[in-house]
Structures are given as structure tokens and as C-alpha cells.
GUTOR-111542 format. One line per 5 residues: number of its first residue (from 0); for each residue x, y, z of C-alpha. Coordinates in steps of 0.1 Angstrom, whole numbers, plus 5000, padded with zeros to 4 digits. Layout:
<kolkes>
NUM> X:Y:Z ~ ...
</kolkes>
This chain:
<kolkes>
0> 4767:4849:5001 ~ 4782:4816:4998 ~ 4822:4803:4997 ~ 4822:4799:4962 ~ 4818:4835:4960
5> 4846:4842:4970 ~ 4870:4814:4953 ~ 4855:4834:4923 ~ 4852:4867:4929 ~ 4833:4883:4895
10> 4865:4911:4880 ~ 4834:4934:4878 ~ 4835:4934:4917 ~ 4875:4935:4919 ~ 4877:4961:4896
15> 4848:4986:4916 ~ 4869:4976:4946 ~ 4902:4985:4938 ~ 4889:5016:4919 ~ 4866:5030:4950
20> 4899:5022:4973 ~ 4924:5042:4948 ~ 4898:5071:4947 ~ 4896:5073:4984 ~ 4929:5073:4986
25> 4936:5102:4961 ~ 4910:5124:4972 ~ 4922:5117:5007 ~ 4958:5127:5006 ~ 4953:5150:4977
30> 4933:5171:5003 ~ 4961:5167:5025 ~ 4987:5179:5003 ~ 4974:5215:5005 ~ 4981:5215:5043
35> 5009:5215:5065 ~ 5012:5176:5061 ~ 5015:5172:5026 ~ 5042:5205:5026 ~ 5061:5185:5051
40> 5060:5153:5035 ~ 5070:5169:5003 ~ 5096:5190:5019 ~ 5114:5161:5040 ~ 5118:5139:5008
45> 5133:5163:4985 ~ 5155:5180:5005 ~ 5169:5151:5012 ~ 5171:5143:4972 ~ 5203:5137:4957
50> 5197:5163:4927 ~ 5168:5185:4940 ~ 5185:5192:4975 ~ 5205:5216:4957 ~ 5175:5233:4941
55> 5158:5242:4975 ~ 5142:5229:5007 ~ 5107:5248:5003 ~ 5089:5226:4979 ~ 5053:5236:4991
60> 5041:5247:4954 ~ 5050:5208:4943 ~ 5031:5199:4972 ~ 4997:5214:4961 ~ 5004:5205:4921
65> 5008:5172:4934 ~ 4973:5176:4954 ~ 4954:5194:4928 ~ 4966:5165:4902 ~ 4956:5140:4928
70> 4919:5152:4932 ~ 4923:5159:4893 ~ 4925:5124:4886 ~ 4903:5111:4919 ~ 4873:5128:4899
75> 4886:5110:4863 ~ 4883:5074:4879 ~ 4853:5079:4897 ~ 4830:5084:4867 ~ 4808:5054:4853
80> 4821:5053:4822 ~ 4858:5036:4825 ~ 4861:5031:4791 ~ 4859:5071:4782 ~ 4895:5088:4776
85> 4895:5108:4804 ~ 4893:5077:4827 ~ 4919:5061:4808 ~ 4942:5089:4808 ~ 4933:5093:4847
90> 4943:5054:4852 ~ 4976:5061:4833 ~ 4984:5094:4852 ~ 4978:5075:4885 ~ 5001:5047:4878
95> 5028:5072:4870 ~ 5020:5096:4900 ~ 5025:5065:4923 ~ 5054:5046:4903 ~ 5079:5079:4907
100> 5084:5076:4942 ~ 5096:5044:4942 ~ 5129:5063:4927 ~ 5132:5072:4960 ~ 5150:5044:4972
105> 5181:5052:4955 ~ 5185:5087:4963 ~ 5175:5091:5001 ~ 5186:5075:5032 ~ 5161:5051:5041
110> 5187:5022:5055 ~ 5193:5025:5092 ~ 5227:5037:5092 ~ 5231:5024:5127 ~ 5225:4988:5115
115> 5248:4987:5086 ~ 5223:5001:5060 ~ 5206:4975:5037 ~ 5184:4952:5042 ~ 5174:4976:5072
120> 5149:4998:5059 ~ 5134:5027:5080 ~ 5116:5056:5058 ~ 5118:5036:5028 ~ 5091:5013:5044
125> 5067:5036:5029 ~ 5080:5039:4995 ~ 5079:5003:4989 ~ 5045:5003:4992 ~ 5040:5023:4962
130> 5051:4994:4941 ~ 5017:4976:4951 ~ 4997:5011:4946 ~ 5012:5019:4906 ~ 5002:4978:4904
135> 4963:4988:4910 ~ 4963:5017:4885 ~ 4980:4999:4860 ~ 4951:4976:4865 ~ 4925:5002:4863
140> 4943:5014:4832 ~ 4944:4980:4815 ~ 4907:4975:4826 ~ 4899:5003:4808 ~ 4924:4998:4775
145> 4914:4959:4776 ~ 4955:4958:4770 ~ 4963:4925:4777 ~ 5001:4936:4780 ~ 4990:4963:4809
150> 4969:4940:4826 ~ 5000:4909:4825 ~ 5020:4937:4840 ~ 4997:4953:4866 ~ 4992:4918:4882
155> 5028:4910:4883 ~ 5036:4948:4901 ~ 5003:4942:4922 ~ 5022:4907:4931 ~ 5061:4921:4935
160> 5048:4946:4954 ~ 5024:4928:4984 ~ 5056:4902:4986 ~ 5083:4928:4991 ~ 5058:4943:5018
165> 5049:4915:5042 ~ 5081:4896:5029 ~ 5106:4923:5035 ~ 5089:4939:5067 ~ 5075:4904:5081
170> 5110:4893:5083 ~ 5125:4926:5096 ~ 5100:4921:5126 ~ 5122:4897:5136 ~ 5150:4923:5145
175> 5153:4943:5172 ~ 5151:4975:5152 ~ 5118:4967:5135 ~ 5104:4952:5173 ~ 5114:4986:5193
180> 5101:5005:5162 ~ 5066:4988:5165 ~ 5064:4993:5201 ~ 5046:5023:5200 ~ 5020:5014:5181
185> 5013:4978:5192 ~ 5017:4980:5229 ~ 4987:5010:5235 ~ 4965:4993:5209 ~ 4935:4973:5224
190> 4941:4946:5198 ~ 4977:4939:5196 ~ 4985:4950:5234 ~ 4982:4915:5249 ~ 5008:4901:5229
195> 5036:4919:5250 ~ 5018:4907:5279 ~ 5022:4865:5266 ~ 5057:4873:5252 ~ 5075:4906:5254
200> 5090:4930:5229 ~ 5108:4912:5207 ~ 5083:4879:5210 ~ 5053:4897:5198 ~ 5073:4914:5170
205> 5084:4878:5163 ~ 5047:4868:5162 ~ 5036:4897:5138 ~ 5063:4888:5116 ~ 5054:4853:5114
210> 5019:4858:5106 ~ 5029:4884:5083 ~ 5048:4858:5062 ~ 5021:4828:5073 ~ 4994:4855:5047
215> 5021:4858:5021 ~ 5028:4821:5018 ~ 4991:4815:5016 ~ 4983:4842:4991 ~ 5014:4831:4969
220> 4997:4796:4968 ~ 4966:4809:4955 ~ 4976:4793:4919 ~ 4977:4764:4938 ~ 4947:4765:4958
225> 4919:4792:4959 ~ 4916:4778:4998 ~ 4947:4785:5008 ~ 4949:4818:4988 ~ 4918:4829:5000
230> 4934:4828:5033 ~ 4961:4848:5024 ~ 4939:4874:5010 ~ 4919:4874:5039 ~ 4948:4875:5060
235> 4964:4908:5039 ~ 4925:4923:5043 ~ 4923:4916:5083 ~ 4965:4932:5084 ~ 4946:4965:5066
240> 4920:4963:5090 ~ 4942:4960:5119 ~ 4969:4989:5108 ~ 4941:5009:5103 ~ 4930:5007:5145
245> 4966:5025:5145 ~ 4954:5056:5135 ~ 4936:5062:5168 ~ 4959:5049:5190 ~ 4992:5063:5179
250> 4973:5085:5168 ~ 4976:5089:5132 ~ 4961:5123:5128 ~ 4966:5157:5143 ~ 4934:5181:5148
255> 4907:5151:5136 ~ 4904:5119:5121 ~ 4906:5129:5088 ~ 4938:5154:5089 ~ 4961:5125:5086
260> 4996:5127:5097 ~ 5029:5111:5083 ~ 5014:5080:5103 ~ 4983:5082:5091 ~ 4989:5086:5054
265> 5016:5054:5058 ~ 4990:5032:5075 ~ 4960:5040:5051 ~ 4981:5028:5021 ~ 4976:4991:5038
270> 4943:4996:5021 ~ 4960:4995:4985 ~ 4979:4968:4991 ~ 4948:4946:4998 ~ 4931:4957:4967
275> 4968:4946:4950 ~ 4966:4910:4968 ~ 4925:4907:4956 ~ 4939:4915:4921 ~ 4960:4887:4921
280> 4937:4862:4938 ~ 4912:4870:4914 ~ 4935:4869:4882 ~ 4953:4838:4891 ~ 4923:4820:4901
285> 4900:4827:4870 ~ 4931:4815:4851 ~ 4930:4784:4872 ~ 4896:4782:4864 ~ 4899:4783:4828
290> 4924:4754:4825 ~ 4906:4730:4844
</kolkes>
């Protein structure tokens, strides 16, 4: 497979990508929403909700709906036909499943209270990520629709949401909250132990965070040059790869590898945010393509 592959990657192959991914994905923590995990998850966020607190803390029924519709729409999206109305209306129920928690951020605490709230964002690392994840299945959706509209928007959420990732937590790397938060996962991992040997706690949080934003750059220049976004992208694929190692160091899962934790189910959405950067490559560089 040569280069040039890859400065054109055919949408067939983006499109079976990000597809596969998000059906992993959904199958995966739909699973896990019928165990003690997904109850947890569910229970920690809305009793914490600004107008469901008051309803109750035990939210465990939402918990499996949310599963069962999960699985529900894994099965949808992973049939050949994409064009068929029940992948469609799969596509459109994902996007909507992963573009309600992003509400999140106004009603729970997920600023560090202890470093004068915004820009320092704890829990709420994990709900930006979502903004990336509704990107892909608004993708999927206009994939299947051939709405030009859908598609315009999916790549500009699939966009907003890998740059308020590695922008936004790249540069909080370079605080002490974000380098003691990281410590635990970086300094027992085989791959990312050595840097706190060369230079310390807050110098290999300082390094993360600069390669971090070195990926973004490069992706964001993709318009520019498929070289240089092709770094990027590979970059934002080799930062997947690398959170994923996470899961067996930290470790991310309690009884066996695939009974995710809270960890784990944060660290595998890395995977969603590469199939969000590979959307954009690919978009922005068949449009360059077309105007030369």
C-alpha cells in the first residue's frame, strides 16, 4: 500500500471505519450499562443533575434503557445496507444518544473547584469527548441520507470536537493539576514511564501536552497540506493507541478486560475521536483535491 493511499483515503474506507469503531463502541458499553458500571456511571451524573437530583439518586432502570437502545442501534448500523431506514434512523438516534451528554457541562461540577473552576476541567474531560463521537454519527447519518447539510455539519462537530480535546487537555497538561492527575497512569506504563525518569512530573506532563498540540496543529493544516495532516492524523491514531495501553496498567477494567471501568469506558472513546480526525482529513483533503 503506497503513500498516496493515504493522502486519499477512498470515503468507502472512512466510512466502514468510523462505522465498525462506533459499533464497537455501542455494543461495548451498551453491554456494560446493564452492570454495576453502567448503574454507577448513570447514577453519579444525575444525582448530581441540576433538575433530576431532585427526582432521585437510583437511576439504574435509565441505565439499562440506555443499554438496550445502545445495542438497539449497534445492530441498526452494522447491517450492509446503509442506505435502508432503519440504518438511517440508527445513525440519527446515535448522534442524539451521544450529543445529550454534552448538556452536561452546564449542570454538573466538572471545574476543579480548588483551582478557581473554569478553564480547569476534571469529570467534564469525558463529556467533551462526546462532541467528536455525535460528529461520527452525524456522519454515518449523512452518509446514509446523502444530506449535504448533515454531512457540512458532521465534519465541522467531528473537527470542534478533536480540537477542544487535544487543544483544551494538551494545554491543561501543562498545569500542575492535569500533571499530578496523569501520574497514575503514565508513570506504571511501560511506554510513557521513561519520561518521568528524563524530566519529572510536571516535565513529562509538559511533553504530552506539547505533542498533544504538535498532532492538532498538524491535523488542522491538513487543508493546507495532506503531509502535514497526515501527520496529525497519525499522531491522533498513535494518542488512541497509546491511551488504550492504559487500560492494563491502571487498569481500566475490574474482573476482565472487557468489564470496563469508569477508566476504561473514558479511555476507549480515544478511538472515536480518531475516526472524527480521519473524517476530516479525508473531507478536507478530497475537497483540496477537487480544486486543484
Amino acid at each position: 500500500m503506497s503513500l498516496s493511499y493515504f493522502y486519499n483515503i477512498p470515503e468507502r474506507h472512512v466510512y466502514t471505519i468510523a462505522n465498525w469503531i462506533m459499533v464497537v463502541y455501542l455494543v461495548w458499553t451498551g453491554v456494560l450499562s446493564f452492570g454495576e458500571t453502567g448503574s454507577q456511571i448513570i447514577n453519579n451524573w444525575f444525582s448530581q443533575h441540576l433538575l433530576f437530583s431532585k427526582v432521585g439518586t437510583q437511576w439504574t432502570p435509565l441505565a439499562w434503557l440506555i443499554g438496550a437502545v445502545k445495542i438497539v442501534i449497534a445492530i441498526g448500523l452494522g447491517q450492509r445496507n446503509r442506505h435502508s431506514r432503519s440504518y438511517q434512523w440508527s445513525a440519527l438516534v446515535a448522534f442524539i444518544l451521544l450529543i445529550a451528554p454534552t448538556t452536561f457541562l452546564l449542570t454538573n461540577p466538572v471545574w476543579v473547584a480548588s483551582y478557581g473552576g473554569f478553564p480547569f476541567i476534571g469529570s467534564g474531560q469525558g463529556i467533551i469527548k462526546y462532541f467528536s463521537m455525535a460528529g461520527v454519527a452525524l456522519y454515518l447519518y449523512a452518509s446514509s441520507t446523502s444530506s449535504q447539510v448533515c454531512r457540512r455539519i458532521a465534519i465541522g462537530l467531528c473537527i470542534f470536537g478533536v480540537a477542544i480535546v487535544m487543544g483544551w487537555i494538551g494545554a491543561m497538561k501543562f498545569t500542575a493539576y492535569e500533571a499530578q492527575g496523569i501520574f497514575p497512569l503514565m508513570s506504571t506504563n511501560i511506554f510513557f514511564s521513561w519520561t518521568y525518569i528524563v524530566w519529572g512530573t510536571q516535565g513529562a506532563s509538559n511533553f504530552i501536552g506539547i505533542v498533544e498540540l504538535i498532532f492538532l496543529v498538524s491535523l488542522l493544516l491538513a487543508p493546507v497540506s495532506k503531509r502535514i495532516g497526515l501527520f496529525g492524523l497519525a499522531g491522533i491514531l498513535a494518542t488512541a493507541i497509546g491511551t488504550t495501553t492504559f487500560l492494563f496498567n491502571t487498569p481500566g477494567y475490574d474482573l476482565f478486560i472487557l468489564d470496563l471501568n469508569t477508566t476504561g469506558q473514558f479511555i476507549i472513546k480515544d478511538w472515536l475521536l480518531f475516526a472524527a480526525a480521519l473524517i476530516f482529513y479525508s473531507a478536507v483533503t478530497r475537497r483540496q483535491e477537487s480544486t486543484t
